[in-house]
py3Dmol code that shows the C-alpha trace and the ligand (Angstrom):
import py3Dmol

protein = """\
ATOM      1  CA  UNK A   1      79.244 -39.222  76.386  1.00  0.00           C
ATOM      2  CA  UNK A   2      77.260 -36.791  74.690  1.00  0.00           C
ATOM      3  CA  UNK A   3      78.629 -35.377  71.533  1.00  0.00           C
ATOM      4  CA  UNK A   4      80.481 -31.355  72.341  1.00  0.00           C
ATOM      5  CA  UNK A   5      79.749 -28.570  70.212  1.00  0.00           C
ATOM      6  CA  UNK A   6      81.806 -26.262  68.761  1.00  0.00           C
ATOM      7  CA  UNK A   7      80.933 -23.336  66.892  1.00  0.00           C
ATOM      8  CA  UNK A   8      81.078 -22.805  63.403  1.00  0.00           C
ATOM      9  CA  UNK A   9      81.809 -18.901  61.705  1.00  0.00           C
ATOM     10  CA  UNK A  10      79.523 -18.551  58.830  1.00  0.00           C
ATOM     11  CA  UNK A  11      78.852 -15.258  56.165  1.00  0.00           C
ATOM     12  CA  UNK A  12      75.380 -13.510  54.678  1.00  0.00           C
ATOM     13  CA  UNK A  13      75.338 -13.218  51.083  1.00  0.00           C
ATOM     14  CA  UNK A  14      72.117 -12.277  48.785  1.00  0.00           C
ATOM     15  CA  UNK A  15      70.696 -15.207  47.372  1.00  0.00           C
ATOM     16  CA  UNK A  16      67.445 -15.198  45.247  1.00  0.00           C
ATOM     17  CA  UNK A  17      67.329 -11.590  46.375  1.00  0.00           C
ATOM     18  CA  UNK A  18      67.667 -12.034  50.030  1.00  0.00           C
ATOM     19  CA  UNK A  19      70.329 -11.968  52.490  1.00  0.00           C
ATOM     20  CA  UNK A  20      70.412 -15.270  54.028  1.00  0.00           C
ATOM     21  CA  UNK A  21      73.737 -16.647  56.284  1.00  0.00           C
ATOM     22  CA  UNK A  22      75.690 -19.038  54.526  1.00  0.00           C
ATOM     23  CA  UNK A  23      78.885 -21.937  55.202  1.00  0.00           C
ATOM     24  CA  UNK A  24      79.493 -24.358  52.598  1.00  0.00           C
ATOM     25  CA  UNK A  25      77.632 -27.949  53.788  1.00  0.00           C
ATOM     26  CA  UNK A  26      81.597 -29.727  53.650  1.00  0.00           C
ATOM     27  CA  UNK A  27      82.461 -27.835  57.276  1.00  0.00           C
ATOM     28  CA  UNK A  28      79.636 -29.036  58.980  1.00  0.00           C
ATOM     29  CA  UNK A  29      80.646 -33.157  57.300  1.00  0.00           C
ATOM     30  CA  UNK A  30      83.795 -32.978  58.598  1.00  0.00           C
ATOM     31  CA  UNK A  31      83.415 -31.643  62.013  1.00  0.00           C
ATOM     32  CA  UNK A  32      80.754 -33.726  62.583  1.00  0.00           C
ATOM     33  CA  UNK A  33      82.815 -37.008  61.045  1.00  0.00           C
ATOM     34  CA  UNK A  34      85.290 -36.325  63.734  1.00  0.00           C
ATOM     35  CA  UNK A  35      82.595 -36.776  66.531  1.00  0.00           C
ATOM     36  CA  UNK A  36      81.187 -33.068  67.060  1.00  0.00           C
ATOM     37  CA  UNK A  37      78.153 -30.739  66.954  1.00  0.00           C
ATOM     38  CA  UNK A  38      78.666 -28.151  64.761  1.00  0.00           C
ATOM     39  CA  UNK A  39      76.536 -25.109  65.942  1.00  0.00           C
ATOM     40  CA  UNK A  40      76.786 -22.431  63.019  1.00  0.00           C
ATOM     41  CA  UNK A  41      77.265 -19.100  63.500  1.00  0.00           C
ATOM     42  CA  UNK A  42      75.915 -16.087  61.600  1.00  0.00           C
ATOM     43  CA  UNK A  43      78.040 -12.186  61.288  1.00  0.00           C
ATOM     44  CA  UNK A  44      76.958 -11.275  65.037  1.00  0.00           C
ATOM     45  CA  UNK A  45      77.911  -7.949  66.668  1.00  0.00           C
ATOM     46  CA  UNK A  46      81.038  -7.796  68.373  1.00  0.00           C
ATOM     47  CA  UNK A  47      79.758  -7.888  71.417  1.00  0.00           C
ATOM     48  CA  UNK A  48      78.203 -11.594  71.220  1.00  0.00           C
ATOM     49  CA  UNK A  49      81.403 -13.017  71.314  1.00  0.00           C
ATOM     50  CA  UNK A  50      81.782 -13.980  74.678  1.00  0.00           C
ATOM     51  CA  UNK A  51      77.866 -15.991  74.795  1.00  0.00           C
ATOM     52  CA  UNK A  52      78.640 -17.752  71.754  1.00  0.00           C
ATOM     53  CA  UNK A  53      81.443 -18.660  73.375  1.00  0.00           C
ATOM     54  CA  UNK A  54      79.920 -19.188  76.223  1.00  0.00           C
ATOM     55  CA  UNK A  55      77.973 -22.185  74.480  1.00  0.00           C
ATOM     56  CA  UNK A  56      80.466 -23.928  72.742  1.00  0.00           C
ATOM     57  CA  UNK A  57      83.508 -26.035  73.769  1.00  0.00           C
ATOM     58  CA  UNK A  58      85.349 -24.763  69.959  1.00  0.00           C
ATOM     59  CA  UNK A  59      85.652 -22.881  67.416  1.00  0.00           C
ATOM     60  CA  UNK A  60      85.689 -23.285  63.970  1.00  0.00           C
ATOM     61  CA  UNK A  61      86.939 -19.596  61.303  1.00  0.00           C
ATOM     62  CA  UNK A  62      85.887 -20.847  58.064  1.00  0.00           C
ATOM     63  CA  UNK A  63      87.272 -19.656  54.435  1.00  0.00           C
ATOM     64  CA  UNK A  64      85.311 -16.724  52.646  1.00  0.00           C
ATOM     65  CA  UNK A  65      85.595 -13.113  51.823  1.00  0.00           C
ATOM     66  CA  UNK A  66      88.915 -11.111  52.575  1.00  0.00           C
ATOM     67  CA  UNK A  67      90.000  -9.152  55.282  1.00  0.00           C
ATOM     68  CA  UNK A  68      89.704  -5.629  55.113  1.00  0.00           C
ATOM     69  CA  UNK A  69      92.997  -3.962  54.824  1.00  0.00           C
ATOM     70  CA  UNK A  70      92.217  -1.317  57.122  1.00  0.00           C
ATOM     71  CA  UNK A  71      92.053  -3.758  60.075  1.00  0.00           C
ATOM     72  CA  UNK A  72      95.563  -4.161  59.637  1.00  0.00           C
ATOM     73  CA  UNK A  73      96.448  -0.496  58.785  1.00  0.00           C
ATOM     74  CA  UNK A  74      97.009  -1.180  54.762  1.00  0.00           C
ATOM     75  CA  UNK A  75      95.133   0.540  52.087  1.00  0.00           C
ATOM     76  CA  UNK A  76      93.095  -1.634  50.147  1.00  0.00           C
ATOM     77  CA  UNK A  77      94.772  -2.789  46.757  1.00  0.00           C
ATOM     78  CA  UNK A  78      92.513  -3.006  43.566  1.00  0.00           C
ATOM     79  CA  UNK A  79      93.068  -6.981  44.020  1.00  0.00           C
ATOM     80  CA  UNK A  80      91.329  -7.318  47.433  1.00  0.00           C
ATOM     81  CA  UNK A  81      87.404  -8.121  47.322  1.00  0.00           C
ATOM     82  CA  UNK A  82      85.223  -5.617  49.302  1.00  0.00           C
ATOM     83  CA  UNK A  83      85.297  -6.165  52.910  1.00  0.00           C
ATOM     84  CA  UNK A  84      82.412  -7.760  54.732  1.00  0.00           C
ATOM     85  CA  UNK A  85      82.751  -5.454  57.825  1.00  0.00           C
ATOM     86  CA  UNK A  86      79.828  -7.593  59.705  1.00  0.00           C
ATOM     87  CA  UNK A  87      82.310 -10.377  59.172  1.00  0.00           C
ATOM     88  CA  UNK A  88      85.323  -8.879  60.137  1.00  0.00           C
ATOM     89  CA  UNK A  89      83.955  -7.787  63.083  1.00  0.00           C
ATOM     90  CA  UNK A  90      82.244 -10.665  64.563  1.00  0.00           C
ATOM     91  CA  UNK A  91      85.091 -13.085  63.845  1.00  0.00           C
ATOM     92  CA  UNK A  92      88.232 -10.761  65.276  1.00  0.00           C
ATOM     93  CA  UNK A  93      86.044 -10.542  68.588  1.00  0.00           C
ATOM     94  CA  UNK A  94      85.713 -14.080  68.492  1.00  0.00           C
ATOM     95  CA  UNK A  95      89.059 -15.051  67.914  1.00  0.00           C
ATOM     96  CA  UNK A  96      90.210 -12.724  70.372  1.00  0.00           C
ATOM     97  CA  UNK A  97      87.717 -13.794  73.220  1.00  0.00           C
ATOM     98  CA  UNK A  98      89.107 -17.536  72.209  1.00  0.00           C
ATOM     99  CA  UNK A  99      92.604 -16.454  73.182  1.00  0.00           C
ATOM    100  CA  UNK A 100      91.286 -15.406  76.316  1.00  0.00           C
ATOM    101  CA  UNK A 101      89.562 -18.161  77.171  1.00  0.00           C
ATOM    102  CA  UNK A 102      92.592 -20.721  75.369  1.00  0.00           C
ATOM    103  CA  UNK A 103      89.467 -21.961  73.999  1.00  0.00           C
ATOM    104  CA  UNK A 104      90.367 -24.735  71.031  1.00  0.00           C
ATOM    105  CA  UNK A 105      90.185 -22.942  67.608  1.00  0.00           C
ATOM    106  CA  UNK A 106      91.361 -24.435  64.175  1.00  0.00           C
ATOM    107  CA  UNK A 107      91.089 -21.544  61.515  1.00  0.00           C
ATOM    108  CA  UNK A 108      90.637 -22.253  58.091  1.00  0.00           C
ATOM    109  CA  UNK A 109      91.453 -20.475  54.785  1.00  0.00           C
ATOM    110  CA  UNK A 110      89.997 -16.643  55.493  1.00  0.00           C
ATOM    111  CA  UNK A 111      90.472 -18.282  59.400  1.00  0.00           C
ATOM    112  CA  UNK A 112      94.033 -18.287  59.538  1.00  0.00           C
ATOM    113  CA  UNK A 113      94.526 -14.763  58.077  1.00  0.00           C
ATOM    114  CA  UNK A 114      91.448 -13.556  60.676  1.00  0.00           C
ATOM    115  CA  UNK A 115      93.634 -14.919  62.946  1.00  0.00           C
ATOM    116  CA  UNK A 116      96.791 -13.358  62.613  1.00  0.00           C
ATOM    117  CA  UNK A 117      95.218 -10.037  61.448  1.00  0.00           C
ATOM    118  CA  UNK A 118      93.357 -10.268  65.466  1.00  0.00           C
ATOM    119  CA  UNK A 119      96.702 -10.853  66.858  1.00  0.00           C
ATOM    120  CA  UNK A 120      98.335  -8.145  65.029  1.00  0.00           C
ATOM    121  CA  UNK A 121      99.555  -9.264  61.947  1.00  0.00           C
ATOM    122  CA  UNK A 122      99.058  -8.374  58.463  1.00  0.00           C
ATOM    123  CA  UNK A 123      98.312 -10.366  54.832  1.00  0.00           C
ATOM    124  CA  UNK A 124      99.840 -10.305  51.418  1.00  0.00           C
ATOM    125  CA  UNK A 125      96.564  -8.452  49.773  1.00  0.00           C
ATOM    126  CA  UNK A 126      97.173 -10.217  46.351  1.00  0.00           C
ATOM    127  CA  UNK A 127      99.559 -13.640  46.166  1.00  0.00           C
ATOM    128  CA  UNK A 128     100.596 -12.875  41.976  1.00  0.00           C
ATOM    129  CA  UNK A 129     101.078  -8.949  42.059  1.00  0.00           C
ATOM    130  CA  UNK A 130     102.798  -8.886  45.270  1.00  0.00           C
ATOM    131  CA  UNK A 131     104.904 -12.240  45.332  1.00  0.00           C
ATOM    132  CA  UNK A 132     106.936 -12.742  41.997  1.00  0.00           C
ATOM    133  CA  UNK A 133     107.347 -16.090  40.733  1.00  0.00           C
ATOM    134  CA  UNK A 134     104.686 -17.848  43.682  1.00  0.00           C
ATOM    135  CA  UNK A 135     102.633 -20.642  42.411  1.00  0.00           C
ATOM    136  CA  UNK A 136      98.889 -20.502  41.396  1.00  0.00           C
ATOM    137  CA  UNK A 137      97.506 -20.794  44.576  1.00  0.00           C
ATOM    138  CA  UNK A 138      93.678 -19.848  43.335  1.00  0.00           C
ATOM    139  CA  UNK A 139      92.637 -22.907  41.995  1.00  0.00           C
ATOM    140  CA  UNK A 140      89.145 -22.327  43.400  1.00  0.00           C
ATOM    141  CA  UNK A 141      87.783 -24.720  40.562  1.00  0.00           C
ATOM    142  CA  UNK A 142      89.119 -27.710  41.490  1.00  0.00           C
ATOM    143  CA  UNK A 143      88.509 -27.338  45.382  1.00  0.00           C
ATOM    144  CA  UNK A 144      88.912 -30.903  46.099  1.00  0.00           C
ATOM    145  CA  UNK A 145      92.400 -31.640  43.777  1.00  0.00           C
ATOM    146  CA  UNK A 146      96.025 -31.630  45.534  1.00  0.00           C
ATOM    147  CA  UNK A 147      97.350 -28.783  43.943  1.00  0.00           C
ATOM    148  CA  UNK A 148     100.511 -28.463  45.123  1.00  0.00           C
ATOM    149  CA  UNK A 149     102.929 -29.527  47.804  1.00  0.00           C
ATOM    150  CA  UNK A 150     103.392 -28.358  51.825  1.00  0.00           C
ATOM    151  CA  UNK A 151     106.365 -28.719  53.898  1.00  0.00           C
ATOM    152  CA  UNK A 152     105.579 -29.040  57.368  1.00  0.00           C
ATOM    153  CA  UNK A 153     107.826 -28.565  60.378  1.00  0.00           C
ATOM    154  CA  UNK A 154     108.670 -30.977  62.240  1.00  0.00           C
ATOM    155  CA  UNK A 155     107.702 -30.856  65.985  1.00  0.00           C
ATOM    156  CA  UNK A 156     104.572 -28.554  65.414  1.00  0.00           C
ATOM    157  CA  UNK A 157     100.893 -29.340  66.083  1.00  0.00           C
ATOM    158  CA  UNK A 158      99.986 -29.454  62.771  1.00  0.00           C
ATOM    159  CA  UNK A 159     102.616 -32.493  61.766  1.00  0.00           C
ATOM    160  CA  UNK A 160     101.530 -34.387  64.601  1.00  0.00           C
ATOM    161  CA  UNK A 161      97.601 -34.131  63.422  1.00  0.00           C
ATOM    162  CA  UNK A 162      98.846 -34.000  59.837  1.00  0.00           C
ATOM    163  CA  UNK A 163     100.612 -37.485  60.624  1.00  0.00           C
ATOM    164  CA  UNK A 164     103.031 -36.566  58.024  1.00  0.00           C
ATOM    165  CA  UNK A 165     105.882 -33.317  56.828  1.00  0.00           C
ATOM    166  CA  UNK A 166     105.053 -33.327  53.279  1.00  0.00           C
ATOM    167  CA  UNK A 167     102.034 -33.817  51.645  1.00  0.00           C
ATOM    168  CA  UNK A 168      99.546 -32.040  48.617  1.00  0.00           C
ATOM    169  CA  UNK A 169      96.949 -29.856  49.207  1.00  0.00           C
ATOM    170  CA  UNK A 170      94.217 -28.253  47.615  1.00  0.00           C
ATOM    171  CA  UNK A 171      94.454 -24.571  47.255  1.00  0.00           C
ATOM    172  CA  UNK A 172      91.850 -21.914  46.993  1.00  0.00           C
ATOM    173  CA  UNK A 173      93.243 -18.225  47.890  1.00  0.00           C
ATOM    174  CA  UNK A 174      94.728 -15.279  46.576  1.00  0.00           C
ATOM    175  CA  UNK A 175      95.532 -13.419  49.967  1.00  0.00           C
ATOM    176  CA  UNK A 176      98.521 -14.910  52.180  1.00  0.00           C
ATOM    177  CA  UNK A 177     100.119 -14.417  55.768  1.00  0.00           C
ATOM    178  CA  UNK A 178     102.541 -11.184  55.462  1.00  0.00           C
ATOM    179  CA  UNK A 179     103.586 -10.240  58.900  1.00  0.00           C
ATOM    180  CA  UNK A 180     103.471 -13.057  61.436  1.00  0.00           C
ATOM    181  CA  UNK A 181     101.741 -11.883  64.881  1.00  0.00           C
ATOM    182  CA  UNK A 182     103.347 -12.136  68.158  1.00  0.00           C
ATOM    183  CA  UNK A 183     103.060 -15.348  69.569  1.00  0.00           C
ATOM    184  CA  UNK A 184     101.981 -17.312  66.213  1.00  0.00           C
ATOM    185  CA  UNK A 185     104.135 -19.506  64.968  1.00  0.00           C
ATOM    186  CA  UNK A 186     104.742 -20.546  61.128  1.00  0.00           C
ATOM    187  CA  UNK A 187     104.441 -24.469  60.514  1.00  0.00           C
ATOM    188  CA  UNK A 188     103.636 -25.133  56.862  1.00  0.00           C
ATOM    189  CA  UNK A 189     104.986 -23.365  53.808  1.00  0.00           C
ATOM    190  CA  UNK A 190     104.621 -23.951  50.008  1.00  0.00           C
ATOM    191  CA  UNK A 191     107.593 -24.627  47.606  1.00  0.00           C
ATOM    192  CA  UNK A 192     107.635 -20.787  46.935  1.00  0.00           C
ATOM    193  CA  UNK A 193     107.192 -19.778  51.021  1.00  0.00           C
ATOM    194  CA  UNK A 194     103.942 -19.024  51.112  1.00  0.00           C
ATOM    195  CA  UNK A 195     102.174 -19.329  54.255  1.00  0.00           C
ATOM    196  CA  UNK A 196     100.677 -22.810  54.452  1.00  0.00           C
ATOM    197  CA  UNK A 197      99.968 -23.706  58.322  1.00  0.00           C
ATOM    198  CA  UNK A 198     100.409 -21.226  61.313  1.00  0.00           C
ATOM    199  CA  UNK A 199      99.862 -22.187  65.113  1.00  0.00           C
ATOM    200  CA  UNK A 200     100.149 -20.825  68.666  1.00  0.00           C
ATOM    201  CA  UNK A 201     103.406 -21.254  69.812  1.00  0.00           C
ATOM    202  CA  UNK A 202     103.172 -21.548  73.441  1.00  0.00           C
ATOM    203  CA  UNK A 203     101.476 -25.074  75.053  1.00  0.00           C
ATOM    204  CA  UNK A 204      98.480 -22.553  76.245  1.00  0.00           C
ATOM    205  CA  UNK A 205      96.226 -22.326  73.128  1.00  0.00           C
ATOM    206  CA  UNK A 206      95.574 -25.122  70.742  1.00  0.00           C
ATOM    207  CA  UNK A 207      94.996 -22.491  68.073  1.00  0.00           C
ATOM    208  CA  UNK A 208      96.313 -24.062  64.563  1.00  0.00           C
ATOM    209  CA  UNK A 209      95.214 -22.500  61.124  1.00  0.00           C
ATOM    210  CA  UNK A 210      95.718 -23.825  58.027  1.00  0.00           C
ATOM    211  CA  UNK A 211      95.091 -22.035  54.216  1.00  0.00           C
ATOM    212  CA  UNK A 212      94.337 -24.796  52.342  1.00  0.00           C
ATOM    213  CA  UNK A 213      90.544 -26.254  52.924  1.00  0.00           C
ATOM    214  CA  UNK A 214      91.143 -29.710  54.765  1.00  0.00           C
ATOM    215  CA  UNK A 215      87.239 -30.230  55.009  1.00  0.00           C
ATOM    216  CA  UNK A 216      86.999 -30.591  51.173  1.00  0.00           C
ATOM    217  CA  UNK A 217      89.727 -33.440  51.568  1.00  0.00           C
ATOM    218  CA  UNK A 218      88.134 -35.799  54.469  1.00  0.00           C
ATOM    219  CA  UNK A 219      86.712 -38.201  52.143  1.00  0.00           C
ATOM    220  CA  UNK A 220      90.177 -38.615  50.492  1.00  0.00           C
ATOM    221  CA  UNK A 221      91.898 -41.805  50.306  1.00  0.00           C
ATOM    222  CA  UNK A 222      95.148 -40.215  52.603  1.00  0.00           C
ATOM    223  CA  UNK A 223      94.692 -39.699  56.343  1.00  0.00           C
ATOM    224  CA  UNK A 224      96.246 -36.136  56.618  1.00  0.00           C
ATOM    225  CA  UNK A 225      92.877 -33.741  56.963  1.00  0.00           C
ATOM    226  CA  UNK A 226      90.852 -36.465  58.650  1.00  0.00           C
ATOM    227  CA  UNK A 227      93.597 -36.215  61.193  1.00  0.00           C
ATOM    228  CA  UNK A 228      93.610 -32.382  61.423  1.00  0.00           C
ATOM    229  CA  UNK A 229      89.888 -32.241  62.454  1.00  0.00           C
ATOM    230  CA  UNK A 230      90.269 -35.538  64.774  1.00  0.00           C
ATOM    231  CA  UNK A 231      93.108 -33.383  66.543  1.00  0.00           C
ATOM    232  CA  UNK A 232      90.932 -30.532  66.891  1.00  0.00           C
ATOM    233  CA  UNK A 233      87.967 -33.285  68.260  1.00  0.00           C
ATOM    234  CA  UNK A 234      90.698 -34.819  70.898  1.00  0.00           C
ATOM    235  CA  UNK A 235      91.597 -31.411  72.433  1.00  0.00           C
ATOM    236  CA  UNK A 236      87.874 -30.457  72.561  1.00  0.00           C
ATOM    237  CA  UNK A 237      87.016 -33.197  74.397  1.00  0.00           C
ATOM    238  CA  UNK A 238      89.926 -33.002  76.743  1.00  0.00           C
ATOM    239  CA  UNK A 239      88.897 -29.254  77.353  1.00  0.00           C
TER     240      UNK A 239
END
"""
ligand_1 = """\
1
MN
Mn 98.017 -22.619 48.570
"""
view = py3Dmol.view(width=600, height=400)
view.addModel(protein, "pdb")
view.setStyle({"model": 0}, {"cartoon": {"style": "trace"}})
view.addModel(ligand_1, "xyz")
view.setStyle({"model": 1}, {"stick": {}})
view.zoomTo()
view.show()
């Protein structure tokens, strides 16, 4: 059977004094460990959506930049980065035309909070001004160390690919979930409640987003993130 491909969201940034479109190389490992094509896609206007789409059989939102405020009708705190409005764009259209199409989407990082900021939610802008007392959750030198602990619910998508309700995860973010869209559900939360895991709630849309980055954590000795991308590689297959 010949290998499907999904797409894969990736960002421009100027390196050596040019703009070139970049995804860290550990996204395209992992997808492809769990038996897919990764295709990788570069800030496209909104309007592409539907023929990238129209090529893939998934789609991967990958970590990066944050989301600008205004897309969620905040003002931007001092805390949040400068928006990458090429970015913004391209994914939100993407995400939305994969709700459309109940096209199979795991959203990483940046992916979940793209992903509930195109459904209609909105983010914590800065995890230690705005949430007293929450762990360090920006740990972005050690991207591959457990960092702290996840409870998972029970009877979600995410346990069953997880294979387990409690486990460690890496953690490299300073923006959270705030306001959970319609239709999203929240699966996974930190010892201090922040946002760990978020899914579609109906049996429609396997849409599942997670904030830590499982695709630094495939090559671990525990099961958990190889399982999250082989879920994501079942229901492409089946789709
Ligand atoms: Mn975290």
């Amino acid at each position: 059977m010949t290998a499907p491909v999904v797409a894969l969201t990736a960002t421009t940034k100027m390196i050596d004094g040019l703009p070139r479109v970049r995804l860290n190389d550990a996204y395209v490992h992992a997808v492809r460990a769990a038996g897919l094509v990764p295709l990788i896609v570069p800030p496209l206007e909104a309007d592409a959506a539907d023929s990238i789409l129209g090529a893939v059989k998934g789609l991967v939102l990958t970590g990066g930049e944050d989301v600008d405020p205004a897309l969620y009708d905040a003002e931007r705190s001092e805390r949040t980065h400068a928006p990458h409005d090429g970015r913004d764009r391209c994914e939100i259209a993407l995400l939305r035309r994969a709700h459309e199409l109940r096209m199979p989407t795991l959203a990483i990082c940046r992916g979940i909070q793209v992903a509930n900021v195109a459904l209609g939610g909105t983010l914590v802008q800065d995890i230690p001004t705005e949430c007293a007392g929450a762990l360090e959750h920006d740990r972005a030198d050690e991207r591959a160390m457990r960092v702290h602990e996840i409870v998972v619910e029970r009877d979600s998508v995410l346990a069953r690919a997880l294979g387990a309700t409690r486990l460690d995860v890496n953690s490299s973010h300073h923006q959270a979930l705030g306001r959970v869209a319609d239709g999203i559900r929240v699966t996974a939360r930190a010892p201090d409640r922040i946002v760990e895991g978020a899914e579609w709630a109906g049996d429609d849309w396997w849409m599942l987003g997670v904030q830590w980055h499982p695709e630094e954590l495939v090559r671990d000795a525990a099961d958990w993130d190889r399982g999250l991308f082989n879920a994501f590689a079942r229901v492409v297959r089946g789709s």
